[in-house]
HTML snippet that shows the backbone in 3Dmol.js (N, CA, C, O; Angstrom):
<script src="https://3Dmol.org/build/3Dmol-min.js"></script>
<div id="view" style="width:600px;height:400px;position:relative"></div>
<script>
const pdb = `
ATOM      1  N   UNK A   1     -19.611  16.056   1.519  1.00  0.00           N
ATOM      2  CA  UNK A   1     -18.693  15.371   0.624  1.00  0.00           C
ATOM      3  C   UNK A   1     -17.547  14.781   1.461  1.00  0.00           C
ATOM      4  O   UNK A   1     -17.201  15.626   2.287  1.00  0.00           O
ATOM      5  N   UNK A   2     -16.674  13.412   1.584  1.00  0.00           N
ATOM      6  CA  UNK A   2     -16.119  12.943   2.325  1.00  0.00           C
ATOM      7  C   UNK A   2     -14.766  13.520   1.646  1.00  0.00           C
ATOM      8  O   UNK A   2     -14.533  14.076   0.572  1.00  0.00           O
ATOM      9  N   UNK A   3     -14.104  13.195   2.587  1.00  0.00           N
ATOM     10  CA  UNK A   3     -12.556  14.027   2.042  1.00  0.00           C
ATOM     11  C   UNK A   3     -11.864  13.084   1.166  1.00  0.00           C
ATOM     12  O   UNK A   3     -12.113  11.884   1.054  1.00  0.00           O
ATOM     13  N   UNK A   4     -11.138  13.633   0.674  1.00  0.00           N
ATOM     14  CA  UNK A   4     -10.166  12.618   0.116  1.00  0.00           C
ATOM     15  C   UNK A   4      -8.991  12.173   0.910  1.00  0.00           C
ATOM     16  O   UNK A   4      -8.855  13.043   1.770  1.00  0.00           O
ATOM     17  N   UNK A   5      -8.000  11.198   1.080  1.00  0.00           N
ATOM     18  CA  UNK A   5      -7.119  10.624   1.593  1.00  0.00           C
ATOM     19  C   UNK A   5      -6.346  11.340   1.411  1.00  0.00           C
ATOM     20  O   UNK A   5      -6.216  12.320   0.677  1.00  0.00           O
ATOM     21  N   UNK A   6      -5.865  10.927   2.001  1.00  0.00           N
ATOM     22  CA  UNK A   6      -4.015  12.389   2.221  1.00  0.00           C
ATOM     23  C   UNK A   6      -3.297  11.324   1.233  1.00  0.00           C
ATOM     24  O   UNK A   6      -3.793  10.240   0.926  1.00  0.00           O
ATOM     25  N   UNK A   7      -2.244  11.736   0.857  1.00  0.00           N
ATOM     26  CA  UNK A   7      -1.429  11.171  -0.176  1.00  0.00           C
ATOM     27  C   UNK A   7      -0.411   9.996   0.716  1.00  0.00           C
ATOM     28  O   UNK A   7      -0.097  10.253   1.878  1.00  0.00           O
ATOM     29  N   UNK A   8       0.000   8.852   0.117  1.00  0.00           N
ATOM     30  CA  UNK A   8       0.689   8.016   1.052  1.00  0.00           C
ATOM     31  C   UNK A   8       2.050   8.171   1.519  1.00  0.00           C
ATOM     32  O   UNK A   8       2.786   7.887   0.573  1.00  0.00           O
ATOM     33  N   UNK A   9       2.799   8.525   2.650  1.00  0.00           N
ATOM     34  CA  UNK A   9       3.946   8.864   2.979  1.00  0.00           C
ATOM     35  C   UNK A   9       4.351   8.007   4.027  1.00  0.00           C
ATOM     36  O   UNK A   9       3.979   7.918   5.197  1.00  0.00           O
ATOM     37  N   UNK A  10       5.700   7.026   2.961  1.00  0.00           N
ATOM     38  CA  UNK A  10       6.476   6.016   3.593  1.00  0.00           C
ATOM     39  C   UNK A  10       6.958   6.091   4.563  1.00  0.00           C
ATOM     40  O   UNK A  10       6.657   5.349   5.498  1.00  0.00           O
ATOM     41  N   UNK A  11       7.865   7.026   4.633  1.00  0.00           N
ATOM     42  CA  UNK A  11       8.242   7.753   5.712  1.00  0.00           C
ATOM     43  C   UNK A  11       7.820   7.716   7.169  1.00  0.00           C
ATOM     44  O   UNK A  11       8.533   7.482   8.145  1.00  0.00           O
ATOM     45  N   UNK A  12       6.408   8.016   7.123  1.00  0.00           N
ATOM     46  CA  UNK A  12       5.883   8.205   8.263  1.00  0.00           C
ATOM     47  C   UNK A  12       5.061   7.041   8.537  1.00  0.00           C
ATOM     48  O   UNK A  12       4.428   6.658   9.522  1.00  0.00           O
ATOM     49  N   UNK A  13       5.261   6.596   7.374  1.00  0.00           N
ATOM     50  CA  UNK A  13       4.008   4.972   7.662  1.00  0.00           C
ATOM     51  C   UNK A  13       5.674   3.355   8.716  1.00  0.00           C
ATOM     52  O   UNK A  13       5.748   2.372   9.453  1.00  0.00           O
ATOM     53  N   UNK A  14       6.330   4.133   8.061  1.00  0.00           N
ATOM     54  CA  UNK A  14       7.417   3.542   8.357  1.00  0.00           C
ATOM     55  C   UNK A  14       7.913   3.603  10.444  1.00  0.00           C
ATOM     56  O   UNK A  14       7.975   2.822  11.393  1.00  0.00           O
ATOM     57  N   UNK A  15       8.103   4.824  10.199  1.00  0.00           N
ATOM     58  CA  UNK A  15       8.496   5.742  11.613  1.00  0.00           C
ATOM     59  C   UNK A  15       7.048   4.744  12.448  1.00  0.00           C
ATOM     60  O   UNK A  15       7.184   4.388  13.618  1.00  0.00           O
ATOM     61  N   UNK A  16       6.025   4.477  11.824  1.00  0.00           N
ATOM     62  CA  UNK A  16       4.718   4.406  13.044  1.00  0.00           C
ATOM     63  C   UNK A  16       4.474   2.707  13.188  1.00  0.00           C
ATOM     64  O   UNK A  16       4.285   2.058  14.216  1.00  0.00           O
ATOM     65  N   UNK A  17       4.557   2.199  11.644  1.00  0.00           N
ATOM     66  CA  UNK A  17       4.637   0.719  11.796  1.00  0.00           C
ATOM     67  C   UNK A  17       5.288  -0.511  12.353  1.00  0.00           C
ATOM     68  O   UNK A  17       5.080  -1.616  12.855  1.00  0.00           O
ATOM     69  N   UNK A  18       6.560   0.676  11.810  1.00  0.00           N
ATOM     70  CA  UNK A  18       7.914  -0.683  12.466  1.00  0.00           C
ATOM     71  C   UNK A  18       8.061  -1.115  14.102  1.00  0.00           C
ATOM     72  O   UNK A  18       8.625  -2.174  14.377  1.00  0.00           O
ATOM     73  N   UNK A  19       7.549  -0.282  15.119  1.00  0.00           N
ATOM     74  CA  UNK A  19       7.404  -0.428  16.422  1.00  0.00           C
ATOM     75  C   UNK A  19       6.698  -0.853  16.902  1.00  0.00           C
ATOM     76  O   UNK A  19       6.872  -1.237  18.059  1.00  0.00           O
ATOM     77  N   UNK A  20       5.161  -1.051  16.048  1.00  0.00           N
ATOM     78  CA  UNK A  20       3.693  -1.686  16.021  1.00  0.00           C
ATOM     79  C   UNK A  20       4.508  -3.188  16.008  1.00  0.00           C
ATOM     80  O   UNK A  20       4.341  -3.997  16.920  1.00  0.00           O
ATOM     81  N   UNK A  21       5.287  -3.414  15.008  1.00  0.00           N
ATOM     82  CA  UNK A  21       5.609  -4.632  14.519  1.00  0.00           C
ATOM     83  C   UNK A  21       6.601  -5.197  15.429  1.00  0.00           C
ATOM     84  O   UNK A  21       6.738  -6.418  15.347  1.00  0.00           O
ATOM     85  N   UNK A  22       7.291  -4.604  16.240  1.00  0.00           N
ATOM     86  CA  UNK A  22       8.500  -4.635  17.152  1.00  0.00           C
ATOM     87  C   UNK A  22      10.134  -5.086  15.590  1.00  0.00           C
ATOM     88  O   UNK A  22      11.132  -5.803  15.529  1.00  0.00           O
ATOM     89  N   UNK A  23       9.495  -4.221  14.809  1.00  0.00           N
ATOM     90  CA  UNK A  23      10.872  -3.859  13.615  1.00  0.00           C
ATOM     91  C   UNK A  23      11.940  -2.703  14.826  1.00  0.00           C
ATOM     92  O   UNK A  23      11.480  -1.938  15.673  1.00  0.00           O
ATOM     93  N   UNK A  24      13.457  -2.960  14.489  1.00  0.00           N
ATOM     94  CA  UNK A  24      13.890  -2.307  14.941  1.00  0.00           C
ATOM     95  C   UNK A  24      14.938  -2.048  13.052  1.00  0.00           C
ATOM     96  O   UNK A  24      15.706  -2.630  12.286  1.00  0.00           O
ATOM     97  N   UNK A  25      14.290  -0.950  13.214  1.00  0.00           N
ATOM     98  CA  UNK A  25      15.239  -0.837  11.526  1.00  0.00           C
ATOM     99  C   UNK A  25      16.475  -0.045  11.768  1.00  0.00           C
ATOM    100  O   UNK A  25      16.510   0.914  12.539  1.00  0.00           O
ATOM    101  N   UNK A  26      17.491  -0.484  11.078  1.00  0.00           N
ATOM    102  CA  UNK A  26      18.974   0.104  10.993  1.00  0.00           C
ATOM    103  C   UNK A  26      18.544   1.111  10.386  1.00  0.00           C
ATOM    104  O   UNK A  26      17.857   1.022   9.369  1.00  0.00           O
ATOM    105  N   UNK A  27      18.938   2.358  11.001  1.00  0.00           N
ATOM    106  CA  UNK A  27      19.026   3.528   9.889  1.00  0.00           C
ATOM    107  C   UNK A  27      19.309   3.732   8.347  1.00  0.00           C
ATOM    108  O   UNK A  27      18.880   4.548   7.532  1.00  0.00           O
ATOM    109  N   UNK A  28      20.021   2.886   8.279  1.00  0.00           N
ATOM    110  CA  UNK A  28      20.686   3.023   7.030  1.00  0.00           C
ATOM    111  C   UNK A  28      19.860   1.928   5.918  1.00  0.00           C
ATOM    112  O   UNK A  28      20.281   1.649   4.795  1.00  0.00           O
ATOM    113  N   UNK A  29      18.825   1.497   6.428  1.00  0.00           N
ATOM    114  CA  UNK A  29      17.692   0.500   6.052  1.00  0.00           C
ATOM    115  C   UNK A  29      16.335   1.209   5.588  1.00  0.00           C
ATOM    116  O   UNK A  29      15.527   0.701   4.811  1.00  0.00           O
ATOM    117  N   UNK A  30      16.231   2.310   6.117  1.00  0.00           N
ATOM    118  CA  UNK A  30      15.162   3.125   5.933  1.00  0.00           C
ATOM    119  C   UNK A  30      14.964   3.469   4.407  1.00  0.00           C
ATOM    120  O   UNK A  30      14.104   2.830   3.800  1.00  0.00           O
ATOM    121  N   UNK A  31      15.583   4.286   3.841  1.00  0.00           N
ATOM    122  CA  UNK A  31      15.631   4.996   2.759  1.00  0.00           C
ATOM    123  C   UNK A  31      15.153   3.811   1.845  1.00  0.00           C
ATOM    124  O   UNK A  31      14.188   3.919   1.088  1.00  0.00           O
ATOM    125  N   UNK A  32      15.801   2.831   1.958  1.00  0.00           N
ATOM    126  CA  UNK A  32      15.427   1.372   0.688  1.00  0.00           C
ATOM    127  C   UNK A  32      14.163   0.936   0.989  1.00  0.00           C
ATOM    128  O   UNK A  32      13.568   0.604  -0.036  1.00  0.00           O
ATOM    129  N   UNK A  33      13.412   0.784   2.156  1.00  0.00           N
ATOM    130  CA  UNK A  33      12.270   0.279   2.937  1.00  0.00           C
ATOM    131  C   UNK A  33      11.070   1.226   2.471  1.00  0.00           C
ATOM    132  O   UNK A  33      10.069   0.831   1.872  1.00  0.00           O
ATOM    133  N   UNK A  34      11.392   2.792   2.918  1.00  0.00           N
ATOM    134  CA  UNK A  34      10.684   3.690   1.985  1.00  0.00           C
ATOM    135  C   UNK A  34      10.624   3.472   0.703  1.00  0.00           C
ATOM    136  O   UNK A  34       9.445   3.507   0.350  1.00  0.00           O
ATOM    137  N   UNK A  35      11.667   3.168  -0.568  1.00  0.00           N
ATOM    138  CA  UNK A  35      11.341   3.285  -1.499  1.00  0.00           C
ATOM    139  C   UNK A  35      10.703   2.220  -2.515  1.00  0.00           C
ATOM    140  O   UNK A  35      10.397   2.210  -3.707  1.00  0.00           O
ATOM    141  N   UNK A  36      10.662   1.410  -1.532  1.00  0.00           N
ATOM    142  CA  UNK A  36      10.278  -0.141  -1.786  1.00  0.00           C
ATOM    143  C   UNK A  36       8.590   0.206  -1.503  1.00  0.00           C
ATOM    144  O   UNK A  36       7.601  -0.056  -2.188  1.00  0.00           O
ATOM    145  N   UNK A  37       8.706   0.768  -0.449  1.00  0.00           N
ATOM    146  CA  UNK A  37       6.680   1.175  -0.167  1.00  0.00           C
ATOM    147  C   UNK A  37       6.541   1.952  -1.332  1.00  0.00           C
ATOM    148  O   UNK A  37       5.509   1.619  -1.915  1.00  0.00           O
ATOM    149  N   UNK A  38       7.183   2.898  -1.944  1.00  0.00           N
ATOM    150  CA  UNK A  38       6.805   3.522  -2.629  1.00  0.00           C
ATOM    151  C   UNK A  38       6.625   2.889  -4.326  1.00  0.00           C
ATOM    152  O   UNK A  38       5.792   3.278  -5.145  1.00  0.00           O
ATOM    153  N   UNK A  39       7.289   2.212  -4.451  1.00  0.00           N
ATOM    154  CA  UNK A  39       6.840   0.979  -5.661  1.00  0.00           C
ATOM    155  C   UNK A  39       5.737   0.404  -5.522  1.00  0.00           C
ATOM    156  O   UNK A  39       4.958   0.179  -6.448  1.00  0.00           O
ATOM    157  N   UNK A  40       5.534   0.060  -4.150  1.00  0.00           N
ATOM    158  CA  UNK A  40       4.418  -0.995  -4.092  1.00  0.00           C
ATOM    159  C   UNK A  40       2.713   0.094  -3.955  1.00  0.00           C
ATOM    160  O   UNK A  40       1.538  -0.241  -4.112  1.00  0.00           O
ATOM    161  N   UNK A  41       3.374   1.472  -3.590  1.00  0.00           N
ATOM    162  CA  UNK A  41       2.155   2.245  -3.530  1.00  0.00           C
ATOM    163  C   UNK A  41       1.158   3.055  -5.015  1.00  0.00           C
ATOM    164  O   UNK A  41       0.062   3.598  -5.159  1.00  0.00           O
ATOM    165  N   UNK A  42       2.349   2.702  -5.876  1.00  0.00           N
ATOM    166  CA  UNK A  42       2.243   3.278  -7.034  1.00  0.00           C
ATOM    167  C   UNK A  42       1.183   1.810  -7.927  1.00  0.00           C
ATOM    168  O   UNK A  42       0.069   1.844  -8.450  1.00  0.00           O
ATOM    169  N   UNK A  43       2.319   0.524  -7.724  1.00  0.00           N
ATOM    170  CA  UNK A  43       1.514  -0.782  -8.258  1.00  0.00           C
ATOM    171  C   UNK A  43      -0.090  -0.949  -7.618  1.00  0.00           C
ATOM    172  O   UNK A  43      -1.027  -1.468  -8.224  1.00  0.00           O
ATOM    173  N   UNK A  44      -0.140  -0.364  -6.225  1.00  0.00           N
ATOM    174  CA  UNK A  44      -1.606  -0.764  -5.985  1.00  0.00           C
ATOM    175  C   UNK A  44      -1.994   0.345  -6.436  1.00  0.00           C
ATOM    176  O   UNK A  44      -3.209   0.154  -6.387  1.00  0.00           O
ATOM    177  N   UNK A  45      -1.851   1.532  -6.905  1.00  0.00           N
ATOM    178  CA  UNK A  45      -2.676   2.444  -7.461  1.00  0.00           C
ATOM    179  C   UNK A  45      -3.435   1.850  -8.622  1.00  0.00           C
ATOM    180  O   UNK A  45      -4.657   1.707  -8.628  1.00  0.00           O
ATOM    181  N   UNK A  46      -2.618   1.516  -9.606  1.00  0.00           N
ATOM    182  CA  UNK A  46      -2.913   1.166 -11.228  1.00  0.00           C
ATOM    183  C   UNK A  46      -4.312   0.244 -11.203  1.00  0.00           C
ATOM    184  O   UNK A  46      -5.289   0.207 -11.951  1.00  0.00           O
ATOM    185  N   UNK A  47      -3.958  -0.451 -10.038  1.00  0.00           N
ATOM    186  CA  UNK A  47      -4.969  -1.868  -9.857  1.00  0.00           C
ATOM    187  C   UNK A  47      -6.638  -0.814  -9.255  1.00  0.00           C
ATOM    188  O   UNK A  47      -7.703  -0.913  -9.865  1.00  0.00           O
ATOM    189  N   UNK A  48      -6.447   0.111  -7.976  1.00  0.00           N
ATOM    190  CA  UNK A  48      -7.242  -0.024  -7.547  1.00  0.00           C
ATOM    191  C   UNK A  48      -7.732   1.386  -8.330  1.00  0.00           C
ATOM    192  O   UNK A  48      -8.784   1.884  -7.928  1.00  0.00           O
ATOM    193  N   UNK A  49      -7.084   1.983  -9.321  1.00  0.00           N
ATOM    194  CA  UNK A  49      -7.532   3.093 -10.036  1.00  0.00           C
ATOM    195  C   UNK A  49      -8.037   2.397 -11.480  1.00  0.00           C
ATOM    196  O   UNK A  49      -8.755   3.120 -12.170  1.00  0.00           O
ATOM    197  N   UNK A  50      -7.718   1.022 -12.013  1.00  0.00           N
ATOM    198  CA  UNK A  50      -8.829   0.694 -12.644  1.00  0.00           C
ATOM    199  C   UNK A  50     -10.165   0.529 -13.152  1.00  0.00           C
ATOM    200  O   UNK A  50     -10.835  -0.402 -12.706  1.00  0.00           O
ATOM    201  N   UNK A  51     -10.612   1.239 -13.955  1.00  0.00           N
ATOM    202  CA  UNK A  51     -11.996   1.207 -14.179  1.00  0.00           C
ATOM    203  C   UNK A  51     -12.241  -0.164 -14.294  1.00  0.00           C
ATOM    204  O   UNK A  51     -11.486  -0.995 -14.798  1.00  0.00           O
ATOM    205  N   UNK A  52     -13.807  -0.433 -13.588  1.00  0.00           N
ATOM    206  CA  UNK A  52     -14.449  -2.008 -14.078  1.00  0.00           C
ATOM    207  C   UNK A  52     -16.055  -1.324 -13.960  1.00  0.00           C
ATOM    208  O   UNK A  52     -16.596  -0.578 -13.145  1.00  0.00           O
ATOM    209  N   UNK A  53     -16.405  -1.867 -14.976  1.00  0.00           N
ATOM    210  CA  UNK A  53     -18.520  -1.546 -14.879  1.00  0.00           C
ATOM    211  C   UNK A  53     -18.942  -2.492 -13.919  1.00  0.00           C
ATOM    212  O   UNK A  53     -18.251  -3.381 -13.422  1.00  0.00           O
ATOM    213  N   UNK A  54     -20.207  -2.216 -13.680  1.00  0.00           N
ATOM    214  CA  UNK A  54     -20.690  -2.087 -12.361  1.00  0.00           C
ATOM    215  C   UNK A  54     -21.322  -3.504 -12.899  1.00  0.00           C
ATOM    216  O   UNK A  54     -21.575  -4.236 -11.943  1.00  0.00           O
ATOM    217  N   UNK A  55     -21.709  -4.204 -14.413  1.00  0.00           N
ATOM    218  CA  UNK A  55     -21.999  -5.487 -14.926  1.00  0.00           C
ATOM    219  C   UNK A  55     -20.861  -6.664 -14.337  1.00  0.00           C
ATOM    220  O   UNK A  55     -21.070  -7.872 -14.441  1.00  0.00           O
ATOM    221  N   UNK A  56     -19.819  -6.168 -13.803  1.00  0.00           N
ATOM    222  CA  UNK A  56     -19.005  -6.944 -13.987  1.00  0.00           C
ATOM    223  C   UNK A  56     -19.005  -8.188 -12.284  1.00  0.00           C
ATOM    224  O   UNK A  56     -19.121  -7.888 -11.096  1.00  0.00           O
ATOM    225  N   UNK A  57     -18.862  -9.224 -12.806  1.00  0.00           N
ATOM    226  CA  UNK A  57     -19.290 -10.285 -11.608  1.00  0.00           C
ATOM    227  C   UNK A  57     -18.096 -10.712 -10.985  1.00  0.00           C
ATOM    228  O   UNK A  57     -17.095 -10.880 -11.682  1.00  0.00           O
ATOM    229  N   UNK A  58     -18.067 -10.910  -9.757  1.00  0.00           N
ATOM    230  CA  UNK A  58     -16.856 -11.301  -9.253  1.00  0.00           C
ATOM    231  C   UNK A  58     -16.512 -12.838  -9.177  1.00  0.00           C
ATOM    232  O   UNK A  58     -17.210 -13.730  -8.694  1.00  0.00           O
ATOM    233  N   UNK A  59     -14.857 -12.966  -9.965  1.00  0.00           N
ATOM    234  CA  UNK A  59     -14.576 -14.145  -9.945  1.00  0.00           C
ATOM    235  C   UNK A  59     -15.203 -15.264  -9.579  1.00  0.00           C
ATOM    236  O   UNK A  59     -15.881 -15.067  -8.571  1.00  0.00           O
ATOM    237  N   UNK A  60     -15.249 -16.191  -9.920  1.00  0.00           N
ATOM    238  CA  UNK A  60     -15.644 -17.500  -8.940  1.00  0.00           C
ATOM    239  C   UNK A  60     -14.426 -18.215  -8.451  1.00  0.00           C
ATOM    240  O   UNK A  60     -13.354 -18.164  -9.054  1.00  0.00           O
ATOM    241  N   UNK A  61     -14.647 -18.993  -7.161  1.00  0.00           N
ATOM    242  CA  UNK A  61     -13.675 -19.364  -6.705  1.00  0.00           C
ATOM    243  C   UNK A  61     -13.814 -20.920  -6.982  1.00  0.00           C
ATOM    244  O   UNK A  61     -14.915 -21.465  -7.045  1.00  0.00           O
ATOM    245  N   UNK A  62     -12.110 -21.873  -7.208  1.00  0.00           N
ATOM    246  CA  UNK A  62     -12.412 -23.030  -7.192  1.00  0.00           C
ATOM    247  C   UNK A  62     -11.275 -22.995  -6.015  1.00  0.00           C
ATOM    248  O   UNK A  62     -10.508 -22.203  -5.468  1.00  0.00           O
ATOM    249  N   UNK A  63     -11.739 -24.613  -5.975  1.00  0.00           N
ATOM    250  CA  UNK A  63     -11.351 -25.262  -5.024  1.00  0.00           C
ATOM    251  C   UNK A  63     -10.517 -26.424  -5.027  1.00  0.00           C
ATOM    252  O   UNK A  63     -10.822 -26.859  -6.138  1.00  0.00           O
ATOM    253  N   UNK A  64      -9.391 -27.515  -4.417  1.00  0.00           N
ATOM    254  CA  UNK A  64      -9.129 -28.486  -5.252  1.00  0.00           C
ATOM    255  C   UNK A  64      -9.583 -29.372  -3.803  1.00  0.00           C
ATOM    256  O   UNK A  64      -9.582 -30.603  -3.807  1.00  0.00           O
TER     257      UNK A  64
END
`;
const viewer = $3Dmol.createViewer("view");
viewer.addModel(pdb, "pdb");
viewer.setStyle({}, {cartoon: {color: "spectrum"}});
viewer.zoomTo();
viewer.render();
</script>
C-alpha cells in the first residue's frame, strides 16, 4: 500500500524554496508568506479532493 503524503508545511516548504529561488525573505515576511501558502493549500485541496466519475471527458481545448 503506498503511503500517504505527509501533511503540507509552509514553513518548511518556505525555509527550502526561497534559496532554490535565490528569495532572500525579510523575517518579518515569513509569517504572511506562510499563511498565504496556507490559503492556497487548503483552495487546491477542495479542487483536487473533488469527486469526478471516471465517464467524465476532459475539456476540449479551443484555440483562437
Amino acid at each position: 500500500m503506498p503511503e500517504s503524503p505527509r501533511p503540507f508545511d509552509p514553513e518548511t516548504y518556505v525555509a527550502a524554496t526561497a534559496p532554490l529561488l535565490g528569495l532572500a525573505l525579510d523575517a518579518t515576511w515569513i509569517a504572511s508568506v506562510t499563511a498565504n501558502l496556507r490559503v492556497l493549500a487548503a483552495a487546491a485541496a477542495l479542487v483536487q479532493d473533488f469527486p469526478l466519475p471516471d465517464e467524465v471527458d476532459a475539456a476540449s481545448r479551443f484555440e483562437a
